[in-house]
C-alpha distance (Angstrom), angle and dihedral (degrees) to the residues before:
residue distance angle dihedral
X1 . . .
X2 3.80 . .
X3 3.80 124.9 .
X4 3.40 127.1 -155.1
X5 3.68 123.6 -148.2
X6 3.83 126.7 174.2
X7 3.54 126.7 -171.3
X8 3.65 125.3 -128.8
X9 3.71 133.0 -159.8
X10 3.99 111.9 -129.2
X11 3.89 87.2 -101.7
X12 3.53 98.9 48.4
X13 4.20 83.5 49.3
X14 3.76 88.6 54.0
X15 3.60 100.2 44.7
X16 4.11 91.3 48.2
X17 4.22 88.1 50.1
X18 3.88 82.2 52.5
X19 3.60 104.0 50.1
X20 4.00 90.7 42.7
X21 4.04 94.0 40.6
X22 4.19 80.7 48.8
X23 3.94 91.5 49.5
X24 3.80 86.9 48.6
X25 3.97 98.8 57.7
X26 3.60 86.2 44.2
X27 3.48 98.9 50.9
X28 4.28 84.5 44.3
X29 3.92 88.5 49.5
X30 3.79 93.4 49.8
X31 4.01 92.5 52.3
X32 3.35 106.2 35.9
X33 4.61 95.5 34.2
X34 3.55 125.7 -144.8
X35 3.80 97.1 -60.0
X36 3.75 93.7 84.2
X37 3.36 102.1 -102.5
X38 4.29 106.7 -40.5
X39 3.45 114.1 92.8
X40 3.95 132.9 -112.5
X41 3.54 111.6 -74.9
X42 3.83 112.0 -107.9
X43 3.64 112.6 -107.9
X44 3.97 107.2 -121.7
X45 4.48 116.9 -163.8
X46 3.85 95.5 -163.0
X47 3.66 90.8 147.5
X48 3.97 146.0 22.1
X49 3.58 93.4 -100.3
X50 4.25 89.9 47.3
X51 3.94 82.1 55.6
X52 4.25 97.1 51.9
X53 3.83 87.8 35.6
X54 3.99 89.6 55.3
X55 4.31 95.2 40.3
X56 4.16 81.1 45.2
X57 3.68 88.9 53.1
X58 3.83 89.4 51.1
X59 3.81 88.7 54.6
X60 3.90 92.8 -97.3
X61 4.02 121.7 132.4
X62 3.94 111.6 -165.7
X63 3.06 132.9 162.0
X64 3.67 122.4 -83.3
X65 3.48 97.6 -104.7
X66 3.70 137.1 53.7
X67 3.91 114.9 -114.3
X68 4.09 87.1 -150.7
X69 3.81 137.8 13.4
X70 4.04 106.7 -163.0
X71 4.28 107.1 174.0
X72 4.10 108.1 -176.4
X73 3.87 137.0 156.9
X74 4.05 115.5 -91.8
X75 3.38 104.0 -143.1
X76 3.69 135.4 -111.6
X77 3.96 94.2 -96.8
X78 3.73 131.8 11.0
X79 4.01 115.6 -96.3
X80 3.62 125.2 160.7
X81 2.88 137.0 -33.9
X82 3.56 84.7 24.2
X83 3.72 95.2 60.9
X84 3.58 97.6 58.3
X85 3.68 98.3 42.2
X86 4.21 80.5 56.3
X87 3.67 90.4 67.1
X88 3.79 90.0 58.0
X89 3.57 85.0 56.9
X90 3.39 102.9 48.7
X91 3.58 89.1 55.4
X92 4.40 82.4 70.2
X93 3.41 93.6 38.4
X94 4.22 96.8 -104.5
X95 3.66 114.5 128.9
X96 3.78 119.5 -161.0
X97 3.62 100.8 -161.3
X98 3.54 91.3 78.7
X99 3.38 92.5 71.3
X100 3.90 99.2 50.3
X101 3.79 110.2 145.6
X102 3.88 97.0 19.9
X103 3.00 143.8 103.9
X104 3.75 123.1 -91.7
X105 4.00 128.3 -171.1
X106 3.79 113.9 -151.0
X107 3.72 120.9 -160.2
X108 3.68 128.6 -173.0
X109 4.03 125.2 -156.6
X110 3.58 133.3 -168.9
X111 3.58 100.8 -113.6
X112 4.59 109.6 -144.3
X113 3.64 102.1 -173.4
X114 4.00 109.1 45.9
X115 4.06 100.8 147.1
X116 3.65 105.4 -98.1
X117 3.87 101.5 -3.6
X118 3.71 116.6 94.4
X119 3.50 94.3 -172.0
X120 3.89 147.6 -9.1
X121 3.97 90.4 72.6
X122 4.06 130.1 118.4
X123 3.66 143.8 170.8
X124 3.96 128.0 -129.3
X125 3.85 108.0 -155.1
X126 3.63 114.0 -176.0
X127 4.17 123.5 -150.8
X128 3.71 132.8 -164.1
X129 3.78 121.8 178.1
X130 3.56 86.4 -28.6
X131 3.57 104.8 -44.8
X132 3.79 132.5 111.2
X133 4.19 100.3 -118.1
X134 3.73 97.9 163.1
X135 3.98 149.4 9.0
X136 3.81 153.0 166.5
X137 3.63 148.1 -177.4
X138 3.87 105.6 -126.4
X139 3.62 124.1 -170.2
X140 4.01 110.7 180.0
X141 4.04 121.0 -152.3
X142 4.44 136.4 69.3
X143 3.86 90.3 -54.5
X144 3.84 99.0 28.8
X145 4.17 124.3 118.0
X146 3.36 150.3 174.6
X147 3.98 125.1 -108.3
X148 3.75 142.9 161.8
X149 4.01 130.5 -84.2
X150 3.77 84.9 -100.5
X151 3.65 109.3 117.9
X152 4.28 111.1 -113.6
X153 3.60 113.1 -108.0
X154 3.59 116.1 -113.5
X155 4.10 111.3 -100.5
């Protein structure tokens, strides 16, 4: 059996305890987040208001209420067009599978302050028991599209 030892100067010793002390409070910050230690509060859309408070929080003014409340059964296992429309979400960090067989409650706003589009805009937010599980910023028509909740970046 062969054992290595090395021999560090004081400095080099103090510089190494740094580095790994440093890679420990990072590695402590990244699993336990900013709130020391408890983590985020979920984010529960019980009513109308819960809903517009949430899109608000995202950066989105609508108004108050939705233009259409569609509630339907997710399936049992993700198929198309479902699958695709997961990707989207993934890129926000929902993920619809988890609500396979349940119910889901989809309500649409007018969305007001879309950068550069006074009108013709709208935003999907998806709800399962409670939760916000999926969403989109729609805007129909020959140079419409479909994005995530994130707020658009000013040009």
């Amino acid at each position: 059996m062969v054992i290595w030892t090395a021999r560090f100067s004081k400095r080099a010793k103090a510089v190494l305890l740094l580095i790994v002390l440093a890679l420990a409070a990072a590695a402590v910050f990244l699993l336990l987040g900013r709130s020391g230690g408890e983590p985020a509060p979920a984010v529960t859309l019980t009513t109308n208001e819960d809903r517009v408070a949430y899109l608000q929080s995202l950066g989105w003014e609508v108004e108050p209420e939705p233009v259409e409340t569609l509630q339907f059964l997710l399936p049992e296992e993700l198929e198309e067009p479902y699958l695709t429309y997961n990707e989207l979400q993934a890129e926000q960090g929902f993920d619809l599978s988890a609500c396979c067989g349940k119910q889901v409650s989809r309500y649409t706003y007018t969305v007001t302050n879309y950068p550069g589009r006074a009108e013709g805009v709208q935003v999907n937010l998806y709800v399962c028991e409670e939760m916000p599980v999926a969403g989109d910023i729609l805007c129909a028509g020959a140079d419409g599209f479909q994005d995530t909740l994130a707020f658009p970046e000013a040009p």
